[in-house]
C-alpha positions as CSV (number, residue, x, y, z in Angstrom):
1,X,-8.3,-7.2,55.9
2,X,-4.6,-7.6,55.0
3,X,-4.9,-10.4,53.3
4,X,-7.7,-9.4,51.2
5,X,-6.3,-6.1,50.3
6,X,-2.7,-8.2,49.5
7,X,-4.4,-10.7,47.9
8,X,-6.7,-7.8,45.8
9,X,-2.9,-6.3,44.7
10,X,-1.5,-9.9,43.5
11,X,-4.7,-10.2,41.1
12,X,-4.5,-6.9,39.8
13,X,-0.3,-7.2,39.2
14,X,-0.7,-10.6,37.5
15,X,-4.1,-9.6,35.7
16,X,-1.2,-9.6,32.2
17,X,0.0,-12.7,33.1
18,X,-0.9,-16.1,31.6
19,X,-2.9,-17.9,33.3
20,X,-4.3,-21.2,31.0
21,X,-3.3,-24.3,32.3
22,X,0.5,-25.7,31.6
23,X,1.3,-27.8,28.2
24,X,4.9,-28.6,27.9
25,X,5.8,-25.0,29.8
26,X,5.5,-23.7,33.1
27,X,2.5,-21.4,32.3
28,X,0.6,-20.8,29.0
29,X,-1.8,-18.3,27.8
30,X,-5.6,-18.9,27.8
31,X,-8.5,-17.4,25.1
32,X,-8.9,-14.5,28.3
33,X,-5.3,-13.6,28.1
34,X,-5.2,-13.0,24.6
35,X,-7.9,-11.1,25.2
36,X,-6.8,-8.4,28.3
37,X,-3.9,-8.0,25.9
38,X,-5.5,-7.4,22.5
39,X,-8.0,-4.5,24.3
40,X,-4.7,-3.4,25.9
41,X,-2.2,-3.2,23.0
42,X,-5.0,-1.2,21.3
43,X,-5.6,1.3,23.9
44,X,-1.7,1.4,23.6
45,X,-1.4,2.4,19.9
46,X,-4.4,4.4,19.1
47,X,-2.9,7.1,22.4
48,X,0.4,6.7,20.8
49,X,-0.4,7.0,17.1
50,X,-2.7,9.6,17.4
51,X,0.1,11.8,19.7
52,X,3.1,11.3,18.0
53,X,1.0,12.0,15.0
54,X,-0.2,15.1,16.4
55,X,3.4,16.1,17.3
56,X,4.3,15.6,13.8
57,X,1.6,17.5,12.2
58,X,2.0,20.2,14.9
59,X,6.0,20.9,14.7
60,X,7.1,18.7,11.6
61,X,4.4,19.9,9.4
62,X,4.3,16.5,8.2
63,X,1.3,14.1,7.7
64,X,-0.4,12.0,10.3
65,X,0.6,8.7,9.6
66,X,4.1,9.7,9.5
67,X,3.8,10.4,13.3
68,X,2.3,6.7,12.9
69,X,5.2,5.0,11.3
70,X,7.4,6.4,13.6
71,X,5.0,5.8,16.6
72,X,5.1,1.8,16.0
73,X,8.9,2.0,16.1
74,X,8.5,3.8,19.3
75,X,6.5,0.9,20.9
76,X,8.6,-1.7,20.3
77,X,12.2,-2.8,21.7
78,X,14.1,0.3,20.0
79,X,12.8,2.5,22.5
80,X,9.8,1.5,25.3
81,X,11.5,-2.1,24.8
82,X,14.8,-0.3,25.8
83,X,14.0,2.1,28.2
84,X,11.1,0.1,30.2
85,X,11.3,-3.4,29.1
86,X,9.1,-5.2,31.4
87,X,6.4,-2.6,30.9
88,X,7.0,-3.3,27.0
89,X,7.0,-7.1,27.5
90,X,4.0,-6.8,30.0
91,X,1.9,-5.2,27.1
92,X,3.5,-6.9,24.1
93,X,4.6,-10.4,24.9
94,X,5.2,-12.5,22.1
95,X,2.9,-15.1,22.3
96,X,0.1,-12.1,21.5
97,X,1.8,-11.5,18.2
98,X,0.3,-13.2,16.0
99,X,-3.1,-12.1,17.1
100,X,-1.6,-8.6,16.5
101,X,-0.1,-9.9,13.1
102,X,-3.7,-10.9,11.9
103,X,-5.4,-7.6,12.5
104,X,-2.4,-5.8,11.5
105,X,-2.9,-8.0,7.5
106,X,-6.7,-7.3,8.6
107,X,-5.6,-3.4,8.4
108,X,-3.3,-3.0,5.6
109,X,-5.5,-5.2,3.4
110,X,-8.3,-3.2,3.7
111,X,-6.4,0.3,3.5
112,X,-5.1,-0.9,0.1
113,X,-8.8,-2.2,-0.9
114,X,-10.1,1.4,-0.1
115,X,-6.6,2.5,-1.9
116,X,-7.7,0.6,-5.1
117,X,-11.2,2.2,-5.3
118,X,-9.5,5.5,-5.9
119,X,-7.1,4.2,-8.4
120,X,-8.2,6.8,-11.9
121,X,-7.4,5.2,-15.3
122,X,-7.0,8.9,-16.7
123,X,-4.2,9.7,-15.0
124,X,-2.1,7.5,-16.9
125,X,-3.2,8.9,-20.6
126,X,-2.2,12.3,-20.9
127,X,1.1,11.9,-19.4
128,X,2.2,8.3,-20.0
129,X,4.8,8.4,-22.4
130,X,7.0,10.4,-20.3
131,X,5.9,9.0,-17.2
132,X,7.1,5.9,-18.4
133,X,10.4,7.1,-18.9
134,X,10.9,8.9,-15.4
135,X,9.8,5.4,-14.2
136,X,11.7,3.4,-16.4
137,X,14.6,5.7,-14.5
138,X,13.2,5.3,-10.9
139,X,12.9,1.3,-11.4
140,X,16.6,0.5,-13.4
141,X,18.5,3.0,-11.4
142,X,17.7,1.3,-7.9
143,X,18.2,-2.0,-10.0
144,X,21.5,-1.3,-10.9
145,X,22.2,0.1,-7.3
146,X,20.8,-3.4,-5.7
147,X,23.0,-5.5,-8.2
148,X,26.2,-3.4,-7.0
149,X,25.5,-3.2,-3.2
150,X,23.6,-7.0,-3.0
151,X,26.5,-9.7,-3.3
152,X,28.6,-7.6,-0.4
153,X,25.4,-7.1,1.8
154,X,24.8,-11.0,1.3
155,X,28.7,-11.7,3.0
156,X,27.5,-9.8,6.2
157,X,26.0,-12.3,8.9
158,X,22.3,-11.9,9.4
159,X,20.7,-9.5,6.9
160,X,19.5,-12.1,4.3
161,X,18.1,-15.8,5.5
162,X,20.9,-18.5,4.8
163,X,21.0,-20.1,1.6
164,X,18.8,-17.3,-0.6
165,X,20.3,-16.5,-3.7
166,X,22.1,-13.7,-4.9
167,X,19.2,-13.3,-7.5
168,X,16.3,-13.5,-5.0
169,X,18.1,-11.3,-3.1
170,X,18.7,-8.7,-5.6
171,X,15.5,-9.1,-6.8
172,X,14.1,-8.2,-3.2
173,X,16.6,-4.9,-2.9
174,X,15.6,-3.3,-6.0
175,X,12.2,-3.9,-5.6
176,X,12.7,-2.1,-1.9
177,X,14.6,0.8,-3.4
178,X,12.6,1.3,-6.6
179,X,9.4,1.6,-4.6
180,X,7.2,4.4,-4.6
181,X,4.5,5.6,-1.7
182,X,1.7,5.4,-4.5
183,X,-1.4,6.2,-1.9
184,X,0.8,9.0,-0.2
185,X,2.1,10.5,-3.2
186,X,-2.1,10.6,-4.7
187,X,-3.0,12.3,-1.2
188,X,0.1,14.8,-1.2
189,X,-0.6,15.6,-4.9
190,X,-4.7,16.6,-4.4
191,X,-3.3,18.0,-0.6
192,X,-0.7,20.3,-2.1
193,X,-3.0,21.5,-5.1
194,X,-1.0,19.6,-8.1
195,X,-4.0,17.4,-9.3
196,X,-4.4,19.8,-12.7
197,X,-0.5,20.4,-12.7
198,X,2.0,18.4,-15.2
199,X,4.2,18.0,-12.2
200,X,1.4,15.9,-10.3
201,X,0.5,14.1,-13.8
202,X,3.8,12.7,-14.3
203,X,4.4,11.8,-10.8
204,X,1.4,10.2,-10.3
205,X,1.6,8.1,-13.3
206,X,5.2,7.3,-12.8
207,X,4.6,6.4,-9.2
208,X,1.7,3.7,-10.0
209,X,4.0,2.5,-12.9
210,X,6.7,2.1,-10.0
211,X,5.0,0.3,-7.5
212,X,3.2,-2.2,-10.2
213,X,6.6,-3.4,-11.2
214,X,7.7,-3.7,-7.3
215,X,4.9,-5.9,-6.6
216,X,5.5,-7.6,-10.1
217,X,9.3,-8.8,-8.6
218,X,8.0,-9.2,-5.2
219,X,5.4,-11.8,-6.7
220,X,8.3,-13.5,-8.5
221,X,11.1,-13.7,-5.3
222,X,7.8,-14.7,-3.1
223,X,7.0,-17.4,-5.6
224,X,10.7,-18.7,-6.0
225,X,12.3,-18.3,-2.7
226,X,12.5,-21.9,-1.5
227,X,9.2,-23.4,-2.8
228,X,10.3,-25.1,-5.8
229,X,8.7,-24.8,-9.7
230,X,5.1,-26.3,-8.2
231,X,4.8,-23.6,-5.5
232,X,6.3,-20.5,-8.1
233,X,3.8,-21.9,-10.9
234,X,0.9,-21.6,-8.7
235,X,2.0,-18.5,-7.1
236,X,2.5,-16.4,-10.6
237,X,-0.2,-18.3,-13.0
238,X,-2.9,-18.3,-10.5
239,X,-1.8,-14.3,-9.9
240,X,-2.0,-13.7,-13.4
241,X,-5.2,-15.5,-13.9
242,X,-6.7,-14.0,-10.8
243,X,-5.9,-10.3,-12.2
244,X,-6.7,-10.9,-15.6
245,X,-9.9,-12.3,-14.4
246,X,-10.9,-9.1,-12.1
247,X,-9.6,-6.5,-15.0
248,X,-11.8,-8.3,-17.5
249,X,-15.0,-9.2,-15.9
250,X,-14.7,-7.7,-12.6
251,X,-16.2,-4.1,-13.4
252,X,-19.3,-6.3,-15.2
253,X,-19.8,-8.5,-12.4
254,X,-19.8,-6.3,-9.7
255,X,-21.6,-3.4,-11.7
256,X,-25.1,-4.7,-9.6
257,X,-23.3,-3.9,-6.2
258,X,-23.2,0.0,-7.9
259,X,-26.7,0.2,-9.1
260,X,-28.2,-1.2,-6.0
261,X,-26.8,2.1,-3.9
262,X,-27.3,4.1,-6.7
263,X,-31.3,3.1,-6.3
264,X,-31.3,3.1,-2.5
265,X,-28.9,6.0,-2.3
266,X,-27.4,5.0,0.1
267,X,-25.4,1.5,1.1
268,X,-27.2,-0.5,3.2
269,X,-26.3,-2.9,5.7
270,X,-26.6,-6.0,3.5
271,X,-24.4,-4.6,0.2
272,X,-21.2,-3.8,2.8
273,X,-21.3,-7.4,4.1
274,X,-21.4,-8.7,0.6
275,X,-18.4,-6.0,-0.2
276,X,-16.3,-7.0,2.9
277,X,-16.8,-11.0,2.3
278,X,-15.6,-10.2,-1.4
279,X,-12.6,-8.4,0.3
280,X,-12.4,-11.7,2.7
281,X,-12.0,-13.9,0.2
282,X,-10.1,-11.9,-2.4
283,X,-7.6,-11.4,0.2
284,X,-7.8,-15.0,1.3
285,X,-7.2,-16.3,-2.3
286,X,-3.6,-14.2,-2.9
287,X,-2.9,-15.4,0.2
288,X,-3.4,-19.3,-0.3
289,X,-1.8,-19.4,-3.6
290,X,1.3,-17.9,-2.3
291,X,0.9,-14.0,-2.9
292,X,-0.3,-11.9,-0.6
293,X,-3.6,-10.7,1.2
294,X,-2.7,-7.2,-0.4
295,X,-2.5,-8.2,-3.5
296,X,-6.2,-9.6,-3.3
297,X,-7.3,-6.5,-1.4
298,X,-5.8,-3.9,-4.3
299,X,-7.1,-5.9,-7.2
300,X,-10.6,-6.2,-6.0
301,X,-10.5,-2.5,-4.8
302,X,-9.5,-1.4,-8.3
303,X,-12.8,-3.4,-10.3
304,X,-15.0,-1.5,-7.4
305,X,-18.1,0.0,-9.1
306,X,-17.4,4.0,-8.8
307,X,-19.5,6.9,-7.7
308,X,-21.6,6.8,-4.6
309,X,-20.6,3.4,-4.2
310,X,-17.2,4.4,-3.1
311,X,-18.2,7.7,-1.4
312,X,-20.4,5.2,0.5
313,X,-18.0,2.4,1.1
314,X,-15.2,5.1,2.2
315,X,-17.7,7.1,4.6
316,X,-18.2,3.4,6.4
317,X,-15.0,1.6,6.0
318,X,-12.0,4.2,6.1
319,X,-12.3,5.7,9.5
320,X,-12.0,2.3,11.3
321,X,-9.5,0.9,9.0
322,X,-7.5,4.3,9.6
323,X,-7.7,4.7,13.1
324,X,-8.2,1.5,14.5
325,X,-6.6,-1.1,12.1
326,X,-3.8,0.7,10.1
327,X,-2.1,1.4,13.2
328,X,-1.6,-2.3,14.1
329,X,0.2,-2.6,11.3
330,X,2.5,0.0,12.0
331,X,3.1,-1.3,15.6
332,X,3.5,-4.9,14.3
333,X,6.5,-3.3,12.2
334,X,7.7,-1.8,15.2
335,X,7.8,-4.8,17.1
336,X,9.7,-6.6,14.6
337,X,12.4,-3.5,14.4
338,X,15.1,-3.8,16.2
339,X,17.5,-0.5,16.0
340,X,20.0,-1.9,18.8
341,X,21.0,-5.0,16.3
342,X,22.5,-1.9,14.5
343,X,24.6,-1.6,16.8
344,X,28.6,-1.4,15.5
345,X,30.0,1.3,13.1
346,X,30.1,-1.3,10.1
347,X,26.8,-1.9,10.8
348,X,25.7,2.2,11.2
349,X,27.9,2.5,7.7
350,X,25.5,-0.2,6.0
351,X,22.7,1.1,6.7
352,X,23.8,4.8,6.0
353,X,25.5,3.7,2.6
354,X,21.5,1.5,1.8
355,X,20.4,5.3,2.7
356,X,22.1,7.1,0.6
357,X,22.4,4.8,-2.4
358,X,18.1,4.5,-2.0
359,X,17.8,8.0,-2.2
360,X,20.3,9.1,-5.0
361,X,18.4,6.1,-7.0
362,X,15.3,7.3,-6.5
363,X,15.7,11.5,-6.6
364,X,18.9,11.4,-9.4
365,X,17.5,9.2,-12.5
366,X,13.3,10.2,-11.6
367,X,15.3,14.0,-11.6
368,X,17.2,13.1,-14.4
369,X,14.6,11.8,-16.5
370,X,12.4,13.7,-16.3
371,X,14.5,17.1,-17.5
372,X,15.2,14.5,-20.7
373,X,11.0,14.6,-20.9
374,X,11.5,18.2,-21.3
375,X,10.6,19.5,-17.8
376,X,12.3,22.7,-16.4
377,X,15.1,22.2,-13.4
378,X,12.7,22.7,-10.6
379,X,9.9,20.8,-11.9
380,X,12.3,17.8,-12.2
381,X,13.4,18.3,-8.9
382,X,10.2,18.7,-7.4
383,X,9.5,15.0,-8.8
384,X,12.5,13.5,-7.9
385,X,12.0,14.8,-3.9
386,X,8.2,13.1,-4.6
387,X,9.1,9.5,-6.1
388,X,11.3,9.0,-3.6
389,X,8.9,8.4,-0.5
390,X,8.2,5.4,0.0
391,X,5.8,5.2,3.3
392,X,3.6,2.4,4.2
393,X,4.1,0.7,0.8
394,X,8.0,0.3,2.0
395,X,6.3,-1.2,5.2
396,X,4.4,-3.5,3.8
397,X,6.9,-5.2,1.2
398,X,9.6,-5.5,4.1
399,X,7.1,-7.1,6.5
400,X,6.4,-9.6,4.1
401,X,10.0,-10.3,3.3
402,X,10.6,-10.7,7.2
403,X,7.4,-12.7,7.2
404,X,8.6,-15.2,4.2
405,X,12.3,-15.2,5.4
406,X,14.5,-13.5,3.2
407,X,15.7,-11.3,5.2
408,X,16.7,-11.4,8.8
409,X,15.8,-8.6,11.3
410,X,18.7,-6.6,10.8
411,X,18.6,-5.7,7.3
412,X,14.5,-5.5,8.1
413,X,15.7,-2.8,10.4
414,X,17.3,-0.5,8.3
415,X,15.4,-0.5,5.8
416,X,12.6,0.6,8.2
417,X,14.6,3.4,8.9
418,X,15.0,4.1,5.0
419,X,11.4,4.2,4.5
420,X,10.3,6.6,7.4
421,X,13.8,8.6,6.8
422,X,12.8,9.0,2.9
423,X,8.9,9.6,3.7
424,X,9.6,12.4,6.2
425,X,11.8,14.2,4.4
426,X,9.5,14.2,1.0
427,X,7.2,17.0,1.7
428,X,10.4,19.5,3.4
429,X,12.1,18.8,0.2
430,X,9.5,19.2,-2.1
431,X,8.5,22.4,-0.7
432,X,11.9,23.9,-0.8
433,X,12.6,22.4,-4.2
434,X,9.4,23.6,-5.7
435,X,6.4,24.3,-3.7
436,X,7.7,27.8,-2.2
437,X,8.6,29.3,-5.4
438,X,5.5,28.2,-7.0
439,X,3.2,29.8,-4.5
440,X,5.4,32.6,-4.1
441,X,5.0,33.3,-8.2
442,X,0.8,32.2,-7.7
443,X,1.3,28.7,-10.2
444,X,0.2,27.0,-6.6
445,X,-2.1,28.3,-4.2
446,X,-1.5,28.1,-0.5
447,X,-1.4,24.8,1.1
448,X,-4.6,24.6,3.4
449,X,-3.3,23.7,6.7
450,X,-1.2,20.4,7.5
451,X,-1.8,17.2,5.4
452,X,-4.3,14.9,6.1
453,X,-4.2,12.0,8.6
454,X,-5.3,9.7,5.9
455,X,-2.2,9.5,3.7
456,X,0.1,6.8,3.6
C-alpha cells in the first residue's frame, strides 16, 4: 500500500515533466507534454488576466486589458519567475514556447482582423487637414528624439542585436515612440462619449495616421535588417501589391460574403469558415513574404463587407479571440520581459530617460500642434494625454523586433515598461486634463461605469 500510494505521488509530481524518449538530451518532450502544458498555461492566464484586470478596473479605474498587459509581465520571470521560479518553470518551460508563440500570433492576428472591420473611412474627412498636422507632429517629434537618443543607446551592450545599423535602428525607435494605441484610443473615444466631439475627430484621425506610418517603417527595417535587396524587394513590393490589391478589389470581391448574411440574416456556419480561412491565409501571405501575420490580418479586416456581417462576425469571433487568445499574447510578452536585466543605475537611467523622451514626444508636439490647428489649451492637452498611449500596438511591434532580432531583451524590456507605463496613465491624465471640466460644464456626459474589457 506504500508503495502504491508513493508511487501514485511520483506520477502526479512529474505529470509536468517530459517524458518522450531521449534525442541528443537526457529527456525530451513528447506531443502529451506539450499538451498537459498548453491546457495548463491557459488555465494560468485566463485566472490571472481576468484578476488583475479586475483589480484594475476595480481600484485603477482603468480598462481590462491594461490589468492584462500588466498580468503577462506578472507571469513571467519579473515576478512569479522571481519569486517562485520552479513553479514558473514547471508551468512555462521553454521548450512550450513556441506552441504559446503560435496561439499568441493566432490571437493578436485575429484581434487586429476584428480591429480592421471597424476601421470608418469618415473619420478621416472632416478633420484631416489638421489631423494631419497633429500627426505630422506626433510622428517627426519622436523621430527627431530616436535620431538623438539612438547612436548612444547603440554603444550600450545588449539592447540592439550586433551589427544593425544605426539607420535600422533608428528607424525601429521612432517607429516605437511615434506609435499610437489606434484600437484603444477608438474604444476610449466612443467609451468616454467623444465620437461627435472635435477632440475625438482629430485624435482619432491622427492616431490612424500615426500608426499607418509605424507599420510603414516597421515594414521597411523588417525588410532591410539582414536579408539583403532580394528579401527587402519581396518584402515591400509584394506588401504594396498585396494592399493595393485588397483596397482596390477587395470590398468587390468579398461583397457576396455580405449579401449571403444579409439574405440568411444571420452567418451561418459555412460563411465564418470561409471568413477565418481568408484570415488564415491573408495572415499566412504577410508572413511568408517577410511582413507580418498582422499586417495580413488588418488589411483583410479593413475590405470586410459592413453591416450585419460584422455584427455577426464580432458576436462569434471577438469573445474567444478576447478572452481566450489575446491573452496569450500578452503572457508571451511577459515571458520574454525580463525587468531584472534592468538591473544597474545606468541601466534604470536608460530606461527612465527612453520614458521620458517617449512621452514629451508624444504629449508636447500632438499638444503643440494641435493649439497651431486652432484648438483651445485644454482641448490640446486633452489629445496630447490620448496620442500618447500606446497599448497592445506597442506590444506587438516590440515582439516582432525581439522576434526578427533587432533588439536584444533588455532594450525589449523597457520599452515594455514604456508602453504599459504610457497606456495606464492615458485615461488619469486625460480626465484631469479635460474630461472633469467638460462634464463638470455638461460638453461631456458622465462616463458610464469603467471602460470596457475589450479595448486595447
Amino acid at each position: 500500500m506504500t508503495d502504491l500510494l508513493n508511487d501514485a505521488i511520483r506520477v502526479l509530481t512529474d505529470v509536468l515533466g517530459p517524458h518522450g524518449p531521449a534525442v541528443n538530451a537526457a529527456k525530451s518532450f513528447a506531443p502529451g507534454d506539450f499538451s498537459i502544458h498548453f491546457f495548463l498555461q491557459l488555465a494560468v492566464i485566463i485566472l490571472a488576466c481576468r484578476v488583475v484586470g479586475w483589480l484594475g478596473q476595480k481600484f485603477l479605474g482603468q480598462p481590462q486589458v491594461v490589468g492584462e498587459m500588466i498580468a503577462g509581465v506578472v507571469l513571467g520571470p519579473s515576478l512569479l519567475g522571481l519569486l517562485f521560479p520552479d513553479i514558473q518553470l514547471a508551468i512555462f518551460p521553454k521548450e512550450t514556447k513556441n506552441v504559446l508563440y503560435a496561439g499568441a500570433q493566432l490571437g493578436v492576428g485575429l484581434y487586429m482582423f476584428l480591429v480592421g472591420t471597424t476601421l470608418q473611412l469618415d473619420h478621416f474627412k472632416s478633420k484631416g487637414k489638421s489631423a494631419f498636422g497633429v500627426s505630422m507632429a506626433g510622428i517627426i517629434a519622436p523621430f527627431l528624439i530616436a535620431v538623438a537618443i539612438t547612436p548612444f543607446l547603440l554603444t550600450v551592450p545588449g539592447l540592439f542585436a550586433p551589427g544593425i545599423s544605426q539607420s535600422n535602428a533608428t528607424l525601429f525607435m521612432g517607429a516605437c515612440i511615434a506609435l499610437t494605441a489606434f484600437p484603444m484610443l477608438a474604444r476610449i473615444i466612443n467609451e468616454r462619449g467623444l465620437s461627435n466631439t472635435s477632440l475625438g475627430t482629430l485624435s482619432l484621425t491622427a492616431g490612424a495616421f500615426d500608426d499607418a506610418t509605424s507599420w510603414c517603417v516597421l515594414a521597411v527595417v523588417l525588410a532591410t535588417f539582414g536579408g539583403g535587396p532580394g528579401i527587402a524587394v519581396i518584402a515591400i513590393g509584394g506588401g504594396l501589391l498585396y494592399a493595393g490589391f485588397m483596397l482596390f478589389f477587395g470590398r468587390k470581391l468579398l461583397a457576396p460574403l455580405g449579401r449571403m448574411v444579409e439574405e440568411k440574416g444571420e452567418m451561418t456556419t459555412g460563411v465564418l469558415a470561409v471568413t477565418i480561412m481568408l484570415f488564415c491565409l491573408s495572415a499566412f501571405l504577410m508572413d511568408a513574404i517577410g511582413i507580418h501575420a498582422i499586417f495580413g490580418g488588418f488589411l483583410l479586416g479593413s475590405v470586410m463587407p459592413r453591416g450585419l456581417f460584422v455584427q455577426e462576425l464580432k458576436k462569434k469571433v471577438e469573445p474567444l479571440a478576447v478572452v481566450l487568445l489575446l491573452p496569450m499574447f500578452f503572457t508571451y510578452s511577459g515571458l520574454n520581459t525580463r525587468l531584472d536585466m534592468v538591473n544597474s543605475i545606468p541601466l534604470l537611467l536608460i530606461a527612465l530617460g527612453i520614458l521620458i523622451a517617449s512621452i514629451l514626444a508624444k504629449f508636447g508636439a500632438c499638444w503643440a500642434a494641435a493649439r497651431l490647428a486652432g484648438e483651445d489649451n485644454r482641448t490640446a492637452l486633452g489629445i496630447g494625454a490620448l496620442m500618447n498611449s500606446r497599448g497592445l500596438m506597442e506590444l506587438i511591434i516590440i515582439n516582432i523586433g525581439l522576434q526578427k532580432g533587432i533588439i536584444g531583451p533588455t532594450l525589449f524590456s523597457m520599452l515594455v515598461l514604456m508602453a504599459i507605463v504610457t497606456t495606464v496613465m492615458a485615461t488619469p491624465l486625460f480626465e484631469f486634463v479635460y474630461g472633469r471640466k467638460a462634464r463638470q460644464t455638461g460638453e461631456l456626459g458622465a462616463v458610464p461605469g469603467s471602460m470596457a474589457a475589450g479595448a486595447v
